[in-house]
C-alpha positions in Angstrom: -14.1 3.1 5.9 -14.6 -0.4 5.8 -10.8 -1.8 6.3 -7.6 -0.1 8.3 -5.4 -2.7 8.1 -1.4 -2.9 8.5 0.4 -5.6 6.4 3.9 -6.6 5.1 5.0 -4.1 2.0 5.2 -6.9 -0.4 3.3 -7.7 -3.5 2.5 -11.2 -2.3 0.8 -9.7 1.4 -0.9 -7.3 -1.0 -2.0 -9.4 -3.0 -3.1 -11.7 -0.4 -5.4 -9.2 1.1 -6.6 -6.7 -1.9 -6.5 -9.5 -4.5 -9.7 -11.3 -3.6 -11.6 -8.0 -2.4 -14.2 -6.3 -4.7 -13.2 -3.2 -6.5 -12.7 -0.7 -4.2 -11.3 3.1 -3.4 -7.9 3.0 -1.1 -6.3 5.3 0.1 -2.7 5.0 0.5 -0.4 7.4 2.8 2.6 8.9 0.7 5.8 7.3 1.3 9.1 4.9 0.2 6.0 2.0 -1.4 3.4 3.9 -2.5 4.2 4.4 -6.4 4.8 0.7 -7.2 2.0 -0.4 -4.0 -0.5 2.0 -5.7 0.1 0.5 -9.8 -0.3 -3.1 -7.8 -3.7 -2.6 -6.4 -4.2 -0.4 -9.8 -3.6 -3.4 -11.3 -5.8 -5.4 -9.8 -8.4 -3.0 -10.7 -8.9 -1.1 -7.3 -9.0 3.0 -7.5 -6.1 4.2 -5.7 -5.7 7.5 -4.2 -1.7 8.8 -2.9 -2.1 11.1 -0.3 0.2 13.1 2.6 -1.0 11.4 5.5 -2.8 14.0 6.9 -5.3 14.0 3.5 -5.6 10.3 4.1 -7.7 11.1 7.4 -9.9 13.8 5.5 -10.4 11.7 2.5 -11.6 8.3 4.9 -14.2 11.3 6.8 -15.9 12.6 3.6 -16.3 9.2 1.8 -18.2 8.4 5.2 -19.9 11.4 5.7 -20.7 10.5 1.9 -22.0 7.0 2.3 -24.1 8.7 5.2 -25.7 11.1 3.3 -24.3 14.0 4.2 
């Protein structure tokens, strides 16, 4: 994991933070923002993965255990 961050749900705080970031793989909890939040950073050319929140803590441990080696 390289960012947990909270921010304002609007495209301009998105943008403000994921705009100028290299490609990347987010994860995104499900909820009210997520389907127009996850086309935005789509958009921008970041993968985006939905996920219940529970899968959101799985998914952040194997891309680690991943970039371990593991």
């Amino acid at each position: 994991m390289v960012l947990e961050r909270k921010l304002a749900t609007t495209p301009k705080a998105m943008k403000e933070v994921f705009g100028g970031m290299p490609r990347s793989r987010i994860a995104l909890e499900t909820g009210m923002h997520s389907p127009w939040v996850s086309r935005l950073l789509s958009e921008m050319g970041h993968e985006v993965i939905v996920a219940h929140a529970r899968n959101v803590r799985l998914i952040g441990e194997s891309c680690a255990a991943v970039a371990r080696g593991r």
